[in-house]
C-alpha positions in Angstrom: 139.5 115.9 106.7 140.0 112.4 108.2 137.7 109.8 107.6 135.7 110.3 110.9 135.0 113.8 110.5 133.8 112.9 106.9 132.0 110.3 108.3 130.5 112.6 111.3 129.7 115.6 109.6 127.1 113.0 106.8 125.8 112.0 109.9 125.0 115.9 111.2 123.3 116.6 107.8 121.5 113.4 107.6 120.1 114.7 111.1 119.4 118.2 110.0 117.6 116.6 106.9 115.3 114.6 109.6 114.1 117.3 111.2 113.6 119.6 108.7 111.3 116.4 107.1 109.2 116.4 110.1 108.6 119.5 110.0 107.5 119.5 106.5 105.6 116.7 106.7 103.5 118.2 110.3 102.7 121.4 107.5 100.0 120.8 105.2 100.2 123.0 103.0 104.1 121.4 101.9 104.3 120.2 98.5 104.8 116.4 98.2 107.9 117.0 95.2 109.3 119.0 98.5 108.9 116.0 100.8 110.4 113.6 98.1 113.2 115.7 97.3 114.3 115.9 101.1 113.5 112.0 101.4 115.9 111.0 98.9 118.5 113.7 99.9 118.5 111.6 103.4 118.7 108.6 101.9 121.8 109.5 99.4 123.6 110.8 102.9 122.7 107.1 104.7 123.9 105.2 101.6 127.1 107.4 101.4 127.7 106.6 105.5 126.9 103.4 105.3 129.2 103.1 102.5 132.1 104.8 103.8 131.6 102.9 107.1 131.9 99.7 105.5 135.1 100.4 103.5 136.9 101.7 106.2 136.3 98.2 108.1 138.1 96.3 105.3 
């Protein structure tokens, strides 16, 4: 997988992760370990793009 797919397909989960966050977050009833768990899960995929992203402009 080249780097761009790599780089592309983070960015597809860290999407799918958004919206199944908003959706959690509009249900009540959601536990808030659920809600943390999926918060840092996005964050982990932005680090790892933004990571890759800078590497591949040095």
């Amino acid at each position: 997988m080249s780097m761009q797919a790599h780089v592309a397909e983070l960015e597809r989960r860290h999407q799918a992760l958004d919206r199944e966050l908003k959706e959690a977050m509009a249900r009540p009833a959601t536990e808030e370990t659920r809600i943390t768990d999926l918060k840092r899960r996005k964050l982990h995929l932005k680090d790892e793009i933004t990571r890759l992203k800078s590497s591949t402009l040095h």
